[in-house]
KEFINU-467892 format. One line per 3 residues: number of its first residue (from 0); their letters; for each residue x, y, z of N, C-alpha, C, O. Coordinates in nm, 4 decimals, decimal comma, padded with zeros to 6 digits. Atoms other than C-alpha are relative to their C-alpha. Layout:
// residues N
NUM> A> X Y Z X Y Z X Y Z X Y Z | ...
//
This chain:
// residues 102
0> XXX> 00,0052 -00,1376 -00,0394 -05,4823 -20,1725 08,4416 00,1379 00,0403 00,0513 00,2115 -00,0286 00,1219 | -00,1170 -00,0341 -00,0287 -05,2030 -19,9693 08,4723 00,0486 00,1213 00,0975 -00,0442 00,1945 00,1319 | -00,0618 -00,1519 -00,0764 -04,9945 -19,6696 08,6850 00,1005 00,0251 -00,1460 00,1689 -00,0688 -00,1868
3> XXX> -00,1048 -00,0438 00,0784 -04,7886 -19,4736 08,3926 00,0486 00,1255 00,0117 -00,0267 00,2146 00,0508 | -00,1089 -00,0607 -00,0198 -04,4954 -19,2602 08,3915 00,0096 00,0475 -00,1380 00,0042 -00,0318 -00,2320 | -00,0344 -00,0472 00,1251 -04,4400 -19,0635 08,1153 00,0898 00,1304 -00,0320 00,0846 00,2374 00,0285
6> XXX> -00,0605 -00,1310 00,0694 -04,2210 -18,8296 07,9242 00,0487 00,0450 -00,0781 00,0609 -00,0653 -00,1315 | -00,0057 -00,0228 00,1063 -04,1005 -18,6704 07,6425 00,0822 -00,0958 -00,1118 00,0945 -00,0941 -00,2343 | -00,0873 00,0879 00,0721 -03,8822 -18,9376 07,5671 -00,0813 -00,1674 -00,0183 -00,0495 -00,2531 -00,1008
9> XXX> 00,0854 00,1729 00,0160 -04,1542 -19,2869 07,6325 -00,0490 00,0283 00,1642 -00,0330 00,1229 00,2413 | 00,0506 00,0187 -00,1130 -04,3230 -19,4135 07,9201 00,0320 -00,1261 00,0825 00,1526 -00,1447 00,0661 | -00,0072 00,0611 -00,1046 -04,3252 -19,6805 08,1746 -00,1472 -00,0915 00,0180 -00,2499 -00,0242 00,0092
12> XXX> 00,1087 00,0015 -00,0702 -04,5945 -19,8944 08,2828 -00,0250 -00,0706 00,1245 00,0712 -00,1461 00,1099 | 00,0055 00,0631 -00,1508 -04,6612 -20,0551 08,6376 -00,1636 -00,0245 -00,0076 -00,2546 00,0554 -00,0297 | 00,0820 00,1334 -00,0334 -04,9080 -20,3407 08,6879 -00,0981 00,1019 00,1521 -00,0433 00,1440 00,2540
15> XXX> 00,0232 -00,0604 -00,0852 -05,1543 -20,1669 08,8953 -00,0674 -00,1267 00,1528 -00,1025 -00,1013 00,2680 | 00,0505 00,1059 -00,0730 -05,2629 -20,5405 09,0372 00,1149 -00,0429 00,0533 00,1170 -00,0039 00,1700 | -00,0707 -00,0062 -00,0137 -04,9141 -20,6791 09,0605 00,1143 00,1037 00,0150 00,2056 00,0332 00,0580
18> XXX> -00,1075 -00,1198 00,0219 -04,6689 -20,3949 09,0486 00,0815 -00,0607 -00,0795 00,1894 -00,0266 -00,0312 | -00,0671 00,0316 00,0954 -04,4920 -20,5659 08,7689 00,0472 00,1170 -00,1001 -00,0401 00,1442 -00,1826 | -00,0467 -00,1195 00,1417 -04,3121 -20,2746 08,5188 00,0207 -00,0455 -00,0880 00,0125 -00,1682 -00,0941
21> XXX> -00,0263 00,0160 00,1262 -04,2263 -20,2575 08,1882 00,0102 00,1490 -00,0704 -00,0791 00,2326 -00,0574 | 00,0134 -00,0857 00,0530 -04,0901 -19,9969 07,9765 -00,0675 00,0155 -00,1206 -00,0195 -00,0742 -00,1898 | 00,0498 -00,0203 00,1568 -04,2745 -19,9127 07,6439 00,0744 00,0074 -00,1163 00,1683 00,0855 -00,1012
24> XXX> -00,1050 -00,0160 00,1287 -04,0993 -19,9410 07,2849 00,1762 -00,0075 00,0593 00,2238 -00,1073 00,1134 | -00,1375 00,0071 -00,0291 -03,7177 -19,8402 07,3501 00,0072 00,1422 00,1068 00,0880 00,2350 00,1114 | 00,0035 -00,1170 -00,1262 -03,8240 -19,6088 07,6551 00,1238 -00,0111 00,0889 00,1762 00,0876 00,1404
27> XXX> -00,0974 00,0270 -00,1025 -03,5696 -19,7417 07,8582 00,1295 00,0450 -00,0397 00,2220 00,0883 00,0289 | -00,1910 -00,0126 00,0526 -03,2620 -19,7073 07,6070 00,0171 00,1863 00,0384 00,1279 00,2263 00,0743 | -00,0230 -00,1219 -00,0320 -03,3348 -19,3031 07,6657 -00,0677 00,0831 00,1383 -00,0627 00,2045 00,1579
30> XXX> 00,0460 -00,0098 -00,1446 -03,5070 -19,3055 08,0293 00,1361 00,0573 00,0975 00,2389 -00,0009 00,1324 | -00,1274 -00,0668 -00,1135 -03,2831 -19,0707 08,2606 -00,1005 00,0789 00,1208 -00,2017 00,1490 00,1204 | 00,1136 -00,0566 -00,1278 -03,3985 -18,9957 08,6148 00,0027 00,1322 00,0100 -00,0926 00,1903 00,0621
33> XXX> -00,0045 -00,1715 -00,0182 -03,2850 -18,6245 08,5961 -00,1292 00,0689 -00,0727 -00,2013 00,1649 -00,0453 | 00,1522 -00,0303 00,1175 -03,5595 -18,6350 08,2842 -00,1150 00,0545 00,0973 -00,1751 00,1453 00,0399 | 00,1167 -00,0170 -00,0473 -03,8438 -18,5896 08,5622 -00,0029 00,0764 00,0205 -00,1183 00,1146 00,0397
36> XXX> 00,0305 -00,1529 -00,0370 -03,7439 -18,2292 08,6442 -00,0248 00,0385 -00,0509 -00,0173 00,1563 -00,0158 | 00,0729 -00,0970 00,0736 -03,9095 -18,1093 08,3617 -00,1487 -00,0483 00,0550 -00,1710 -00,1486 00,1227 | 00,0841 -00,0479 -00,0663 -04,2305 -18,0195 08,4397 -00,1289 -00,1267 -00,0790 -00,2119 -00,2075 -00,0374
39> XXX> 00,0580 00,1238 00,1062 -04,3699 -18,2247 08,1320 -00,0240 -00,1669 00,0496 -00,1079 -00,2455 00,0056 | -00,0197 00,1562 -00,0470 -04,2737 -18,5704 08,3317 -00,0975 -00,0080 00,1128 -00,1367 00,0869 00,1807 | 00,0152 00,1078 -00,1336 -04,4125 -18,7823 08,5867 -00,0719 -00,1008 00,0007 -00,0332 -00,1780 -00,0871
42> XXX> 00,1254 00,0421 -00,0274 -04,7450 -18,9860 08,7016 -00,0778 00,0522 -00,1113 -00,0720 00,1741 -00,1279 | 00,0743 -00,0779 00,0171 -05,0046 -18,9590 08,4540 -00,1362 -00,0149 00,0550 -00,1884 -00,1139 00,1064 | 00,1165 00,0105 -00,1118 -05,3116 -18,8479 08,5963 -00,1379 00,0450 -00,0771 -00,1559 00,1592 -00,1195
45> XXX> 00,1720 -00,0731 00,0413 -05,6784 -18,7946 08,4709 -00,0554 00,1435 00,0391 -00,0263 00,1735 00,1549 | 00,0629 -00,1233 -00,0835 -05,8546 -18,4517 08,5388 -00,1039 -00,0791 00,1124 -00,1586 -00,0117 00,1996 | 00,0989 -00,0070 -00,0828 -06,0773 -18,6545 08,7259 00,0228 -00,0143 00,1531 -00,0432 -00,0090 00,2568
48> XXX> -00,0741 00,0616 -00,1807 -05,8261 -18,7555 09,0111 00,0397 -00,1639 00,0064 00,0980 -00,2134 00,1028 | -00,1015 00,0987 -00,0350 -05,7334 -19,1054 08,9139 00,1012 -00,0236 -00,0975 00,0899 -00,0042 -00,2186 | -00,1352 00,0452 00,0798 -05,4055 -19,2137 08,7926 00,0181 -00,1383 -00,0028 00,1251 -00,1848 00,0364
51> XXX> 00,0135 00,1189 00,0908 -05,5112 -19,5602 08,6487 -00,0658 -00,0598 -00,0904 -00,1866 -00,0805 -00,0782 | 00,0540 00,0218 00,1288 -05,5612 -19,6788 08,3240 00,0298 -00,1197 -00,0753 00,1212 -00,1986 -00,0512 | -00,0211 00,0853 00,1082 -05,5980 -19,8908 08,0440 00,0940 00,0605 -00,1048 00,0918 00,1823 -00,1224
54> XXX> -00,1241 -00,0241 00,0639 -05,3092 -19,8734 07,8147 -00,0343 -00,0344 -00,1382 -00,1179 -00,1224 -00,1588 | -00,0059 00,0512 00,1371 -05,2644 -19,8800 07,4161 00,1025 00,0571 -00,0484 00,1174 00,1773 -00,0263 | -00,0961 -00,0853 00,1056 -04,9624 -19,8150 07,1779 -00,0238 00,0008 -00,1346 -00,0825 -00,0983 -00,1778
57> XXX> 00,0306 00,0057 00,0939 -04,9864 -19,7332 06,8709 00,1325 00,0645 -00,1092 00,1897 00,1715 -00,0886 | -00,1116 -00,0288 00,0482 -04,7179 -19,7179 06,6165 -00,0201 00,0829 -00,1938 -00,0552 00,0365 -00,3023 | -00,0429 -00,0703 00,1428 -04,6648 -19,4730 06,3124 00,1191 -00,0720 -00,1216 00,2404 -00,0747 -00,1007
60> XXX> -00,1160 00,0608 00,0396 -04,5076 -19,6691 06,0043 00,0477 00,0845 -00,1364 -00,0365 00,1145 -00,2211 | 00,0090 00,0332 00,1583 -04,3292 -19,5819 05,6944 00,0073 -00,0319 -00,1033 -00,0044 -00,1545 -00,1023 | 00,0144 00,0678 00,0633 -04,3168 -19,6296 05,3819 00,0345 -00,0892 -00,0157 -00,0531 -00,1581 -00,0680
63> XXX> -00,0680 00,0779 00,0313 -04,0540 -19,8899 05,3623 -00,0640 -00,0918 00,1675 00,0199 -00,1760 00,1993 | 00,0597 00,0978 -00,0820 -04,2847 -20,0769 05,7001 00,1032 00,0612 00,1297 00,0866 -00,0031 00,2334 | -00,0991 -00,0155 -00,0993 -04,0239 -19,9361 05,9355 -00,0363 00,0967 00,1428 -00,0180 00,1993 00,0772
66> XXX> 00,0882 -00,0524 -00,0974 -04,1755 -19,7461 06,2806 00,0627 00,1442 00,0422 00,1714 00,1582 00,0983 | -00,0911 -00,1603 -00,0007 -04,1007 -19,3486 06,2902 -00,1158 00,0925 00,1604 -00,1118 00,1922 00,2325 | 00,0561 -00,0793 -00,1620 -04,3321 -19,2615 06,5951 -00,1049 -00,1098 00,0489 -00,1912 -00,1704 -00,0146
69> XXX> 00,0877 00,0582 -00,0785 -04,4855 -19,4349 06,8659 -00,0985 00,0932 00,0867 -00,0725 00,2132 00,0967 | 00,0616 -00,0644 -00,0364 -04,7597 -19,3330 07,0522 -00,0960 -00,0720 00,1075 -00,1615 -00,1746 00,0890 | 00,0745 00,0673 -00,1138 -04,9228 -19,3924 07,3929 -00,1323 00,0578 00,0519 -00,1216 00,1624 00,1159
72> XXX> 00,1286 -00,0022 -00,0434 -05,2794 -19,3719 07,4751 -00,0244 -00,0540 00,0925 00,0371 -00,1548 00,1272 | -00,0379 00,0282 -00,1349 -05,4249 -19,3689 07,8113 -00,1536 -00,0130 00,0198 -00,2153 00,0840 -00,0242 | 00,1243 -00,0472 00,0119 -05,7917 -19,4493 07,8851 -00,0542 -00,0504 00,1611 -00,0527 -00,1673 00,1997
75> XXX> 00,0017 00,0637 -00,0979 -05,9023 -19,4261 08,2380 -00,1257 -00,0617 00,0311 -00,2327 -00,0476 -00,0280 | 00,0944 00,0458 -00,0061 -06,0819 -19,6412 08,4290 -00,0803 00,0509 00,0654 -00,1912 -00,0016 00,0746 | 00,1854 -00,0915 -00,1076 -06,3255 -19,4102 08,6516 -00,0584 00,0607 -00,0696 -00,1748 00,0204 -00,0722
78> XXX> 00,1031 -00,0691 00,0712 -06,4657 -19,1799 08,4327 00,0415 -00,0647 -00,1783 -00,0318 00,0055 -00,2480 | -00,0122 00,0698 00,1113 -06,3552 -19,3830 08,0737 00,0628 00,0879 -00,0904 00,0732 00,0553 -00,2086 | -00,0296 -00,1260 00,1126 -06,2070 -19,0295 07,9244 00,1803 -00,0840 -00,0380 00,2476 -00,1586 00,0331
81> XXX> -00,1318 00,0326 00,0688 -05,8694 -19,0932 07,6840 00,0629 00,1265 -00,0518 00,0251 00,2432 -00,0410 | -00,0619 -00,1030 -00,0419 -05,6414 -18,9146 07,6164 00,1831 -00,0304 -00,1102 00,2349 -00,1328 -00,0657 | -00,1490 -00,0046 00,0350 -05,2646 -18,9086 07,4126 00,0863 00,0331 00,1287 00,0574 00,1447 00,1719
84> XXX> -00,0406 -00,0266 -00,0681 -05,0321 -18,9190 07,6890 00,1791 00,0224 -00,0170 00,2499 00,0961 00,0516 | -00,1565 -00,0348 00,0622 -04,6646 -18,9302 07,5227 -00,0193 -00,0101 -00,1426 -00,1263 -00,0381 -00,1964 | 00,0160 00,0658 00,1466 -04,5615 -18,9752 07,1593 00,1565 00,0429 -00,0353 00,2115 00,1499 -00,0090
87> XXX> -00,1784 -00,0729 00,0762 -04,1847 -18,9484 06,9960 00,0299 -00,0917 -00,1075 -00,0080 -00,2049 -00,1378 | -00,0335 00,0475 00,1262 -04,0274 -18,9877 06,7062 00,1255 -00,1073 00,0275 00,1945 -00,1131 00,1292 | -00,1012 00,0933 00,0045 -03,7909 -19,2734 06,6068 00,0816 00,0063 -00,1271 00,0445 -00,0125 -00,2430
90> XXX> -00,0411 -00,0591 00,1226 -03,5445 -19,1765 06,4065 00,1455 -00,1240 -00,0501 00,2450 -00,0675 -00,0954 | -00,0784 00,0536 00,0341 -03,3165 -19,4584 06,3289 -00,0447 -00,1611 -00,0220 -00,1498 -00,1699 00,0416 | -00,0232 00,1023 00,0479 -03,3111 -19,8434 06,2040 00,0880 -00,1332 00,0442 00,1878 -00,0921 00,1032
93> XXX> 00,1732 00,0394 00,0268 -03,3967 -20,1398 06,2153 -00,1336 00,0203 00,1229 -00,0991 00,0333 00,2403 | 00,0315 -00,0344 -00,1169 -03,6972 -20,0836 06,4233 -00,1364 -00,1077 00,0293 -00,2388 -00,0793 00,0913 | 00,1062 00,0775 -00,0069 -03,9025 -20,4083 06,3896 -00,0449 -00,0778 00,1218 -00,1585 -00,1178 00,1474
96> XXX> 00,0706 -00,0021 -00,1768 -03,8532 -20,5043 06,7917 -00,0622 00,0704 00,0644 -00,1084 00,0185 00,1660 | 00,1014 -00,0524 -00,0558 -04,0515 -20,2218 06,8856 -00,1455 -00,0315 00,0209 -00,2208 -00,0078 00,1154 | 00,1195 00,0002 -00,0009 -04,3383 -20,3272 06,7661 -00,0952 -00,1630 00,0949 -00,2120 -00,2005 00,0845
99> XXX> 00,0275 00,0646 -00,0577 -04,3447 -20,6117 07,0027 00,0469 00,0339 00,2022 00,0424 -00,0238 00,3109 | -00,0691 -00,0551 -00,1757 -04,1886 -20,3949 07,3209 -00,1529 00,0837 00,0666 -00,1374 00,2022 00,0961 | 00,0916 -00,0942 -00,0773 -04,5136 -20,2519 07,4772 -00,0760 -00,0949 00,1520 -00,1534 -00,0372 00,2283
//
């Protein structure tokens, strides 16, 4: 179970047992702290009031097997609702360590 951070550029996730992090895909290579003043960023949070979840990525490939959008799904654990919580495109090569960065 996780705490995640998200924003238009990837997400974050934090160990909600340990506090252990980890960024998602190549979140980190474009992670800038100024990024959170958009309104779009921060904590994500459930309508129901909690902000922890079970985590999934899921990667867009194409034709040539190569990964052109990732995508983070968020499913919490109090009321079980899910949800798309980031998603961006990847626009450059090769991109076959992503699919082991989550």
């Amino acid at each position: 179970m996780f705490f995640v951070l998200v924003n238009d550029r990837g997400a974050e996730r934090e160990c909600s047992g340990c506090g252990s992090r980890a960024f998602i895909a190549d979140s980190e290579e474009y992670w800038e702290e100024d990024s959170w003043e958009d309104e779009a960023s921060g904590p994500a949070g459930c309508p129901c009031g909690s902000g922890v979840f079970e985590a999934a990525v899921a990667f867009s490939l194409g034709d040539d097997g190569s990964v052109r959008w990732v995508t983070v799904g968020l499913r919490c654990i109090k009321d079980r609702g899910c949800g798309v919580y980031s998603d961006w495109k990847i626009d450059y090569g090769p991109t076959d360590h992503l699919l082991t960065m989550v």
